[in-house]
N, C-alpha and C positions, 0 to 999 in steps of 0.2 A: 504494500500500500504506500501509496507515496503521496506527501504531508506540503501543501507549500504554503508557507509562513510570508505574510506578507512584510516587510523590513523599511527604515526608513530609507532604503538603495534601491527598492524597487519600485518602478512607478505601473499605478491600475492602465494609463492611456499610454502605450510606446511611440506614438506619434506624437509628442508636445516632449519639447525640452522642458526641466526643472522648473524655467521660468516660465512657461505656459506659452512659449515657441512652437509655432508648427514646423516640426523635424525637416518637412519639406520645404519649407521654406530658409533655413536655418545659412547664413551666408558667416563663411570667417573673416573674422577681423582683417582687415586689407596692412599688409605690413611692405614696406620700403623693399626694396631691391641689396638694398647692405644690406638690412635684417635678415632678410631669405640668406644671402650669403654667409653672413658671419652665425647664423645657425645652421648650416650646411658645413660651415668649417669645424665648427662645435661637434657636429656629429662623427665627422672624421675623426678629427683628437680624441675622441671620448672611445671610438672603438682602436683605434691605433693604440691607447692607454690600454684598452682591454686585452690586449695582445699579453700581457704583462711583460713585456720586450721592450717598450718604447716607452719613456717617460717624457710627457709631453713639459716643452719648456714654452713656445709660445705659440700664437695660434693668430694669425689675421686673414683677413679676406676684403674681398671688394668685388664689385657688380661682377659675376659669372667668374667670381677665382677664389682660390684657395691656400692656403700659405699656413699648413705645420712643420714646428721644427722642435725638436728633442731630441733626450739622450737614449743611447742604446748602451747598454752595458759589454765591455771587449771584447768579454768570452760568450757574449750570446751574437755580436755580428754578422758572424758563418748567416747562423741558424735563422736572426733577423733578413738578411740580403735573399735566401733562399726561400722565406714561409713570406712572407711579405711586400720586398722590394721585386722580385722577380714577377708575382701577379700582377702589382699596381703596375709596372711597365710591360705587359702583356697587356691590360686592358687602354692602355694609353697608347700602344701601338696598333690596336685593331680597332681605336676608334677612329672614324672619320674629325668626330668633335669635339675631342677631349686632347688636349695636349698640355705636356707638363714636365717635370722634372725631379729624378730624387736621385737624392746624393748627399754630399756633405759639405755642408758650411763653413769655411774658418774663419774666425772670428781672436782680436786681441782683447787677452782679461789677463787684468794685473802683469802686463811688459812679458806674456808667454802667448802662445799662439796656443788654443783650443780648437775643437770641431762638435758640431751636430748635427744630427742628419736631419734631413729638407726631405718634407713630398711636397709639392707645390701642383697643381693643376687648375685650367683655366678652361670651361664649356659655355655655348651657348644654354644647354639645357643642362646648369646645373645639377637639379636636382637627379637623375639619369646619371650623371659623371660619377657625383659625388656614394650615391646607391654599389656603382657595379666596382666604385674604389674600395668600397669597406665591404662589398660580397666577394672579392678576388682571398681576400686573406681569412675570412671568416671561420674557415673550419681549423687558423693558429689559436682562436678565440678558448680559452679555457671554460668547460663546460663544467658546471658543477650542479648534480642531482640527489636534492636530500630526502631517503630512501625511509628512514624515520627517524624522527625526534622525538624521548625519552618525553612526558610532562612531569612535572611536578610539584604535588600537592597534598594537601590529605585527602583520603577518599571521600566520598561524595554517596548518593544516594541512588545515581545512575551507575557507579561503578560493583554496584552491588556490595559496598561496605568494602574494597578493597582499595589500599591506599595507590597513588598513582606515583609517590614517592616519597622523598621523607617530609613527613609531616612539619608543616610549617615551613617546606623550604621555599615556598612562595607564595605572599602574602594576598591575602582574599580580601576586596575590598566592600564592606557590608553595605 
């Protein structure tokens, strides 16, 4: 038998937004051409961060471009250039509209010469660019699936009077 519980997440009419918007009618907020960009770049940094290979250091953009730059750790480079750098310039070379560059920057800090690596790319249809740049390396992306978590508490009345762990080890708010 199956129980469905109505919650303050669920709305009776799925055609009206929260605010009483017809769904069909419903238009997003119109946002600038930087903003589209500089969250497009945002997106890139944040899955090139997920990589846990690349530590993003800075991140800019402008109308249909992209520009992150960070550190990659020595002894992960191989393994960065080949799970990474190798797709995002495979999909930069099979596109007609996407063109761009990664490699390494050098930069003077403190009277020594440093580097960091650069993917930079530029499309008319960013959003398309920026998608098939962070689906090239996707499966470096560390996957993590948690299979069960332990609760704990004192037993309950649903539990049939068994505890779910030690008692009191998480506080019940009356």
């Amino acid at each position: 038998m199956t129980v469905l519980v109505e919650t303050e997440f669920s709305r009776k009419n799925k055609n009206l937004t929260e605010a009483g918007q017809d769904v069909s009618e419903f238009e997003a907020p119109e946002i600038s051409p930087e903003e589209f960009a500089d969250h497009m770049a945002n997106l890139v940094a944040t899955a090139l961060s997920s990589t846990k290979m690349f530590g993003v250091v800075e991140v800019r953009a402008g109308i249909g471009q992209v520009h992150v730059m960070g550190r990659v750790k020595r002894e992960r480079e191989r393994q960065f250039v080949d799970k990474v750098v190798m797709p995002v310039l495979t999909v930069m070379e099979s596109s007609d509209d996407c063109n761009g560059f990664v490699g390494k920057q050098f930069i003077l800090k403190d009277g020594s010469v440093k580097y960091a690596w650069v993917i930079s790319f530029a499309s008319n249809d960013l959003r398309r660019a920026a998608a098939e740049i962070c689906r090239a390396f996707e499966e470096v992306i560390p996957r993590v699936e948690v299979t069960e978590s332990p609760l704990m508490g004192p037993s309950t009345p649903q539990s049939g009077g068994r505890s779910s762990g030690k008692k009191g080890a998480s506080p019940i708010s009356g």
